[in-house]
RODO-2510 file (C-alpha; in nm, 4 decimals, decimal comma):
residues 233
     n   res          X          Y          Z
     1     x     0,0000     0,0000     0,0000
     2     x     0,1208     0,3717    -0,0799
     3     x     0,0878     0,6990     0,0742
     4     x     0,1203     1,0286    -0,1070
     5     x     0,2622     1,2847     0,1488
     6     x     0,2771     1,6454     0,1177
     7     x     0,5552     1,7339    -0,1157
     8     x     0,3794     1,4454    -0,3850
     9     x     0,6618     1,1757    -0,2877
    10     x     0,4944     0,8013    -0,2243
    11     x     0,5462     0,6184     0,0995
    12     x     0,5009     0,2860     0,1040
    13     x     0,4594     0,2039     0,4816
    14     x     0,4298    -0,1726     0,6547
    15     x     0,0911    -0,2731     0,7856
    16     x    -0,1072    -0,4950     0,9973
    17     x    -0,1515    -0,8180     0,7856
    18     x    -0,5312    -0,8034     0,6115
    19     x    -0,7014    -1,1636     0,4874
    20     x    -0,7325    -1,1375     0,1443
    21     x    -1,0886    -1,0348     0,0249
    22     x    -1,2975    -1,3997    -0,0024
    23     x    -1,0659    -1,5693     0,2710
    24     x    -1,1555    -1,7391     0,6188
    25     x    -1,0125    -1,7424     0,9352
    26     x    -0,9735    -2,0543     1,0848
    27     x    -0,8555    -2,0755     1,4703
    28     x    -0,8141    -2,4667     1,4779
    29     x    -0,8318    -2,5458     1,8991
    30     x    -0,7135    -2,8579     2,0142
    31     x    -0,9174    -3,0266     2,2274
    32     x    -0,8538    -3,0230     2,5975
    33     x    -0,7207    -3,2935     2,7916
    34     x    -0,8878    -3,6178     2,7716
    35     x    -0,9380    -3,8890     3,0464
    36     x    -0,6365    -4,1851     3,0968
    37     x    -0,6416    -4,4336     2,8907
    38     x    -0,5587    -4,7786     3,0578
    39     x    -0,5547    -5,1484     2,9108
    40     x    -0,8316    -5,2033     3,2101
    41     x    -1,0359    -4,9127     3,0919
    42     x    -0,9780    -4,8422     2,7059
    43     x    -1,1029    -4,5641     2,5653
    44     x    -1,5359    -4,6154     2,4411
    45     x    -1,5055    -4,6407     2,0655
    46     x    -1,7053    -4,3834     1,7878
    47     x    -1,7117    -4,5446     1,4212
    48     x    -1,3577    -4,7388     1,5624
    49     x    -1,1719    -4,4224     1,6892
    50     x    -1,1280    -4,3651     2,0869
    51     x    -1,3640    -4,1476     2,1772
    52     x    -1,2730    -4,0184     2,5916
    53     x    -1,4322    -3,8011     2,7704
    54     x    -1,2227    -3,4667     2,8772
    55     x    -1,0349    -3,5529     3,2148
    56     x    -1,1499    -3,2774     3,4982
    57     x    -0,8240    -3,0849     3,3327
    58     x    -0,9837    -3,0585     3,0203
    59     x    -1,3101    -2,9014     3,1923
    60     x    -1,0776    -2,6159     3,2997
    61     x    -0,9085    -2,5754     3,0085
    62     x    -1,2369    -2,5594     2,8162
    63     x    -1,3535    -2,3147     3,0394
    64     x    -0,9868    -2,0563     3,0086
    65     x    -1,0174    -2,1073     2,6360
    66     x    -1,3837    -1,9612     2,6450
    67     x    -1,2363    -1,7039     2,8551
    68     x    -0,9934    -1,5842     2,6059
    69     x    -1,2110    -1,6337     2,3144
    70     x    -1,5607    -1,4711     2,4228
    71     x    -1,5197    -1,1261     2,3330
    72     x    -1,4443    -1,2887     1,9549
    73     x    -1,6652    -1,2485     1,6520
    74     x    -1,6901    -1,5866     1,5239
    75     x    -1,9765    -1,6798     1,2273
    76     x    -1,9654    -2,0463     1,3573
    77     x    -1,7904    -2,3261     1,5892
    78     x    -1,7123    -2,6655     1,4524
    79     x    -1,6417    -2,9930     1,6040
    80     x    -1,5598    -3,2953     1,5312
    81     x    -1,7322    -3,6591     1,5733
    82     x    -1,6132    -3,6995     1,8530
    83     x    -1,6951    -3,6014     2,2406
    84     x    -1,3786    -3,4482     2,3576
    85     x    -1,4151    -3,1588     2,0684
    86     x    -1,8211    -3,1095     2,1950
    87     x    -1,7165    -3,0651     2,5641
    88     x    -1,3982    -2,8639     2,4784
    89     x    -1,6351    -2,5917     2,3282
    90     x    -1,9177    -2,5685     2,4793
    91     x    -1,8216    -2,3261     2,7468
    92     x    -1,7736    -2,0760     2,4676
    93     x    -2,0299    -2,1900     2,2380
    94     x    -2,2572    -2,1300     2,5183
    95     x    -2,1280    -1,7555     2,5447
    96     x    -2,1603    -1,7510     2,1935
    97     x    -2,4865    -1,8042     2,1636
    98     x    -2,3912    -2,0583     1,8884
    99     x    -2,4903    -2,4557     1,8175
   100     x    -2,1935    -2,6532     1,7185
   101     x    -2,1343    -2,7461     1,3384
   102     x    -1,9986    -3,1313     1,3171
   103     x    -1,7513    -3,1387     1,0374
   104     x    -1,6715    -3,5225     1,0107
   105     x    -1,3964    -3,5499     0,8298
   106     x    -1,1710    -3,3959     1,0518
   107     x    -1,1688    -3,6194     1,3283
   108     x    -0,8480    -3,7773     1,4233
   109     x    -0,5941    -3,9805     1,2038
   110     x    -0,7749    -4,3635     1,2877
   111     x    -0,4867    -4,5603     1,4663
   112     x    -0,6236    -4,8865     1,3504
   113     x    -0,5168    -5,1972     1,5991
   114     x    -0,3704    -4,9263     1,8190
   115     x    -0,7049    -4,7358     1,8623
   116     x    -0,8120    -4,7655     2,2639
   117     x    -0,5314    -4,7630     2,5095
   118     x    -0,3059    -4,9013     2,2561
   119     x    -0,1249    -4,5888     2,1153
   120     x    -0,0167    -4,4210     2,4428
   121     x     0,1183    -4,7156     2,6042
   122     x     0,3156    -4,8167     2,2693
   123     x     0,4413    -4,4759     2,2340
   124     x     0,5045    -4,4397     2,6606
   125     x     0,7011    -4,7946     2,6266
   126     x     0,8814    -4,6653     2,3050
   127     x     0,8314    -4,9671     2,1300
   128     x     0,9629    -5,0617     1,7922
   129     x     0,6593    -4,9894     1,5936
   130     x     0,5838    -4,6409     1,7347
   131     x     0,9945    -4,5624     1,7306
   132     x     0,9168    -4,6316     1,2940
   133     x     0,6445    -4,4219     1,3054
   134     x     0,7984    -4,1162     1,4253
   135     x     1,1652    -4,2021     1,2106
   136     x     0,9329    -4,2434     0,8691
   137     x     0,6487    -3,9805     0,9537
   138     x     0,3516    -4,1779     0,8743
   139     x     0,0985    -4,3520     1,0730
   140     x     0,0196    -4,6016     0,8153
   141     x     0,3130    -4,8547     1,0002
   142     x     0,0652    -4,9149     1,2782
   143     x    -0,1379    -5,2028     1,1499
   144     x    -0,4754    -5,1157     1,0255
   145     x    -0,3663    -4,7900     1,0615
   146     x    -0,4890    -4,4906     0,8118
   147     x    -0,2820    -4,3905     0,5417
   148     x    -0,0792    -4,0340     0,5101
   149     x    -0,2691    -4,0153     0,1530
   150     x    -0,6313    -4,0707     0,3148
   151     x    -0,5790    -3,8382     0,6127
   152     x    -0,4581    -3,5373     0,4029
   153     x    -0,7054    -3,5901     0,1371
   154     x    -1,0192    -3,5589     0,4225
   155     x    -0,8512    -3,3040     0,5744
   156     x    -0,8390    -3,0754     0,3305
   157     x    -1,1951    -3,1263     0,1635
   158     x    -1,2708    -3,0730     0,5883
   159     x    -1,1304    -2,7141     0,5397
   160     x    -1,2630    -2,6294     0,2263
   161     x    -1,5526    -2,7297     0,2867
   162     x    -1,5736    -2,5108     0,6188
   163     x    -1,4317    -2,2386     0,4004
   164     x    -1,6696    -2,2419     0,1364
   165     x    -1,9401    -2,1499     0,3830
   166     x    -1,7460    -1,9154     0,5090
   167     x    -1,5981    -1,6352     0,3381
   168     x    -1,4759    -1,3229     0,4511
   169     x    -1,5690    -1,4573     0,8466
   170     x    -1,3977    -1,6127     1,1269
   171     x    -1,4441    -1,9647     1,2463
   172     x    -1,3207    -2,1514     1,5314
   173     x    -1,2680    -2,5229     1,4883
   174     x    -1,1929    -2,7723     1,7457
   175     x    -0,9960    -3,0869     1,6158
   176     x    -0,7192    -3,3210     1,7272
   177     x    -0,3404    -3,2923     1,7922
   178     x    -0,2546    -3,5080     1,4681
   179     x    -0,5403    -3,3231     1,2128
   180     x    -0,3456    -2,9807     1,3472
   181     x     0,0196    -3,1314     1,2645
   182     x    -0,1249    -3,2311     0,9247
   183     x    -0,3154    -2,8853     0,8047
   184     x     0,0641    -2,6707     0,9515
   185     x     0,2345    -2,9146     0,7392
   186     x     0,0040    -2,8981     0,4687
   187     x     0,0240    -2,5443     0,4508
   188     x     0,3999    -2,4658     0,5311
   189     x     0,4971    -2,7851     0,3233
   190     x     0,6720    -2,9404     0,5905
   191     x     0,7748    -3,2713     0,6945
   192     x     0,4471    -3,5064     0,7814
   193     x     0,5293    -3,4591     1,1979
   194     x     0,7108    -3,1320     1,1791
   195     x     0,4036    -2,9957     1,3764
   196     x     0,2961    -3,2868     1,5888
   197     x     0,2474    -3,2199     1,9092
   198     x     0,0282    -2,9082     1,9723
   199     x    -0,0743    -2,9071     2,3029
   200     x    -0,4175    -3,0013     2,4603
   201     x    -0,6236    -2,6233     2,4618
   202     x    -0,4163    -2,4647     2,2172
   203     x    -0,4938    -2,2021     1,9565
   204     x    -0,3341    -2,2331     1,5850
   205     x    -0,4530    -2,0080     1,3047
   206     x    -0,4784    -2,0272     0,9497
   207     x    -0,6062    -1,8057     0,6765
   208     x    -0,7701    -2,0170     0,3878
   209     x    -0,8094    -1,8107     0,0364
   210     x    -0,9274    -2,0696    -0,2194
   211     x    -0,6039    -2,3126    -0,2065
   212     x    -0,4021    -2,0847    -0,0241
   213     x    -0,3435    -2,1777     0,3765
   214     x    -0,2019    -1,9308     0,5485
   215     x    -0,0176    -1,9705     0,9092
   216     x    -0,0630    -1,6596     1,1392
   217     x    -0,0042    -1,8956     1,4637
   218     x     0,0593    -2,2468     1,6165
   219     x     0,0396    -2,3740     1,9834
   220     x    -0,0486    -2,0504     2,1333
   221     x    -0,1189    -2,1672     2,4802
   222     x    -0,1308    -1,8132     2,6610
   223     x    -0,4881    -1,8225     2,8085
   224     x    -0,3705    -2,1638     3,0009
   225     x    -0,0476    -2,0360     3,2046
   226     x    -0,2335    -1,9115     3,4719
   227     x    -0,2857    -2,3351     3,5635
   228     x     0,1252    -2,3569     3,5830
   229     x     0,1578    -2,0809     3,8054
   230     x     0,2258    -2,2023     4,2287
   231     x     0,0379    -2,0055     4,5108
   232     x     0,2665    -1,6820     4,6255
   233     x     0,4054    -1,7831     4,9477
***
């Protein structure tokens, strides 16, 4: 952008960054923290993915994410199939004033024989299979297990399609730690697992213009610090 000043020179000043005129902002939530998973107590299963209830730490999370959100202008929320993504918004959907979309296909990369309890005590114990998994980036070595191909593919006709309703507004869209890894590598063009890990409560952000995804955040985690922070003596 260009300013003409007095004497007729141009300026061309930096600004604020501005979506692009038909784009959507996205603020893709993790879910809060979910319930244990034990081999006495697996996980309930939803269409064959684990499907937990938030652990009491979750509830609180849910409840300092709606804190930080609630002044937000947001067109819609969307969820996922399953529970933890319902419960993790609902505090601020309730604020909102606004019913929960389901958006199915971005539910969480299906872990096939290691759905359950499975895949955190394989990944806890560091055994062999889950050590491949992380070397080769691709969950597809866990048998049964859904293919890189598959999960990308849903994933992105999940955000277009939430994009295509929305244009020119803001969303927010509560999903999993593994669909988050996959849309920042997606639209950085990282490695597969370059972005695993975002943590439980945490706000990314991406700007989607027709094919364009762009990154204004990942992992932003500020609402939650007040939960790390001991008593004053």
């Amino acid at each position: 952008m260009a300013d003409q000043v007095d004497d007729g020179a141009v300026e061309y000043r930096q600004y604020r960054f501005v979506p692009p005129d038909g784009a959507t902002t996205m603020l893709v939530i993790r879910h809060g923290e979910s319930l244990p998973a034990s081999e006495r107590s697996p996980a309930d299963l939803t269409d064959g993915h684990s499907d937990p209830d938030l652990d009491p730490v979750g509830h609180e999370q849910a409840e300092l994410l709606a804190d930080r959100l609630a002044h937000e202008d947001f067109a819609a929320v969307y969820v996922t199939t399953l529970r933890r993504t319902a419960q993790t918004i609902a505090p601020l959907a309730d604020r909102l004033g606004l019913t929960p979309i389901v958006e199915p296909d971005l539910r969480e990369v299906y872990l096939g024989e290691w759905e359950g309890a499975a895949f955190r005590k394989h990944t806890s114990e560091m055994h062999p299979v889950a050590v491949q998994m992380a070397t080769e980036q691709r969950w597809d070595v866990i048998p049964g297990a859904e293919t890189t191909d598959s999960f990308q593919t849903r994933i992105r006709r999940g955000i277009s399609r939430i994009a295509g309703a929305h244009p020119n507004q803001r969303v927010a869209v509560v999903v999993h730690g593994g669909v988050i890894g996959m849309i920042m590598a997606a639209a950085t063009g990282a490695q597969n697992f370059a972005f695993v890990g975002a943590d439980n409560a945490s706000i990314s952000e991406i700007v989607v213009v027709g094919e364009r995804w762009i990154v204004r955040r990942f992992n932003d985690t500020a609402h939650l610090d007040v939960m790390s922070r001991s008593p004053s003596a």
